[in-house]
N, C-alpha and C positions, 0 to 999 in steps of 0.2 A: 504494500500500500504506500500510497505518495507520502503519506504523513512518518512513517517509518524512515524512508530516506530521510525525509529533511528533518525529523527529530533527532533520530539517531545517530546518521553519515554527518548532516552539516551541523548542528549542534551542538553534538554530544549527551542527549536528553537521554537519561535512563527512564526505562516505560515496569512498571512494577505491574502484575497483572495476578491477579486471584493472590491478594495477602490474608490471610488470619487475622484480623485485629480483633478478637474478640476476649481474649488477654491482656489488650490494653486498655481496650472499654472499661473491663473488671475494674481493671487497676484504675482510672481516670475515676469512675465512679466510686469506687471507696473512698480515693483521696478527695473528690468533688474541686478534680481540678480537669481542667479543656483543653491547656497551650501546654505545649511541650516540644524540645527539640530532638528530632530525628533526621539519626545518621545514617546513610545505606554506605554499606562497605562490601561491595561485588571484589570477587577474586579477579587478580588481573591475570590476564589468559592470553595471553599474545597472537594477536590477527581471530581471537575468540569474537562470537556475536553474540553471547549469552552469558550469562554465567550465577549463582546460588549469593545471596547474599545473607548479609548478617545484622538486618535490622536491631538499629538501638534505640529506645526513646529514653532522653533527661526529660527529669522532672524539677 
């Protein structure tokens, strides 16, 4: 798709697709807090077009 080239190729947009956050919800709602900083840290894989990451959220 067009949006792939130009997100990905001329960008560099990482595209996150079917996450879990339903662990963070939890967590959001116990603490009754909303903002938070999230890290994605993809393995680098040389000439790779994909790869597993290691989502982090600060609180």
């Amino acid at each position: 798709m067009p949006i792939h080239q130009c997100g990905i190729v001329a960008m560099g947009l990482q595209l996150l697709d079917n996450l879990r956050l339903d662990q963070l919800m939890e967590t959001c709602s116990r603490n009754s807090r909303w903002e938070f900083f999230m890290v994605v840290a993809p393995l680098r894989v040389k000439r790779g077009t994909g790869s597993p990451i290691n989502p982090i959220a600060f609180f």
